[in-house]
C-alpha positions as CSV (number, residue, x, y, z in Angstrom):
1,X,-17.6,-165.0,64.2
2,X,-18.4,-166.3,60.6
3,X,-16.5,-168.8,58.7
4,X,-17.3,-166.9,55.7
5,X,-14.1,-166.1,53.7
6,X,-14.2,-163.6,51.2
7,X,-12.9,-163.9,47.8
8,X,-10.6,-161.8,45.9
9,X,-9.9,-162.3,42.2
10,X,-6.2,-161.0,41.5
11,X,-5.6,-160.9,37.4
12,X,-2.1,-159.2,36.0
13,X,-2.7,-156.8,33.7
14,X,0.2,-156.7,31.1
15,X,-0.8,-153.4,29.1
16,X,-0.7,-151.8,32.7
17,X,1.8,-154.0,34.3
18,X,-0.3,-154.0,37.4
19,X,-2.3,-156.5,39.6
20,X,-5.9,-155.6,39.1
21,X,-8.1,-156.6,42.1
22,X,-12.2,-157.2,41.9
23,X,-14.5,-159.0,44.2
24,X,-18.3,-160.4,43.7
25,X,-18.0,-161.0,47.6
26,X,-16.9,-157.0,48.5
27,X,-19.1,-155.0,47.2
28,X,-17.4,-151.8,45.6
29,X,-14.0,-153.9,46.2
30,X,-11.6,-152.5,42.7
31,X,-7.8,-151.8,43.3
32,X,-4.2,-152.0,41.9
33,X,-1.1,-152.6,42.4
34,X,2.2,-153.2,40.9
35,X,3.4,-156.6,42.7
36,X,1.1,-159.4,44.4
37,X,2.4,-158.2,48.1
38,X,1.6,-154.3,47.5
39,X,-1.5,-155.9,46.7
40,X,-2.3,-158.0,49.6
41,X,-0.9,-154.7,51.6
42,X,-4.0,-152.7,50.2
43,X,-6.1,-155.6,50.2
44,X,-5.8,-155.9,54.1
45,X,-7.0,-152.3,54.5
46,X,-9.4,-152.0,51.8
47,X,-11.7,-155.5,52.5
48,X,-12.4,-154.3,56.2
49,X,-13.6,-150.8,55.2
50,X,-15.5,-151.9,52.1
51,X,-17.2,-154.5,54.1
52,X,-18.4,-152.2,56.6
53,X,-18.8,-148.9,53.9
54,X,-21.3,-150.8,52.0
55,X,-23.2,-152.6,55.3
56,X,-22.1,-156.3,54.5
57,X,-20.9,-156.4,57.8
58,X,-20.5,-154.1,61.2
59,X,-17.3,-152.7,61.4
60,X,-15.8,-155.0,64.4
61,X,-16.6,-157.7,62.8
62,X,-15.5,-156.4,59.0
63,X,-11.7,-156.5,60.7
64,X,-11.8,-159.5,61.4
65,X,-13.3,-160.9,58.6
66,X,-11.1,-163.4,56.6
67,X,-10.5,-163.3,53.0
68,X,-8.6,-165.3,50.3
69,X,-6.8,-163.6,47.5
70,X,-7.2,-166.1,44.0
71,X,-4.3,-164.5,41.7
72,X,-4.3,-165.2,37.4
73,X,-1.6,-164.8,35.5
74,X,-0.9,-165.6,32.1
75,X,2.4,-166.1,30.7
76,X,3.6,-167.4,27.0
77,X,7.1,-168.9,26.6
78,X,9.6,-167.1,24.9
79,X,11.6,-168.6,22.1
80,X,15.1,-169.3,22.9
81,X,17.1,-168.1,20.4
């Protein structure tokens, strides 16, 4: 097996108030969801069969293949009144 790890870039998206998910590793790899776990829930699905839709890797080894989830979000301090 590889020890290549996949990346995932999570970034919230506060016009849709959803956790949009890219990839320069999965080819094809762009999803959303409304919390970080419903995320990580598609993720787990969607990485494997990306993987082996767009011939990265054969399928056995696409679910098994390991990949990291990097998550941005950017918040600004309210003003206590």
């Amino acid at each position: 097996m590889s020890d290549h790890v996949y990346s995932v870039k999570g970034e919230w998206d506060d016009e849709a108030s959803m956790w949009i998910a890219t990839s320069d590793d999965v080819p094809g790899l762009v999803t959303e969801a409304p919390t970080l776990e419903a995320l990580l829930e598609k993720l787990r699905v969607m990485v494997p069969e990306m993987l082996e839709l767009n011939g990265v890797l054969p399928a056995e080894a696409a679910q098994r293949a390991p990949f990291r989830l990097i998550a941005e979000r950017l918040e600004h301090p309210r003003a206590v009144a």
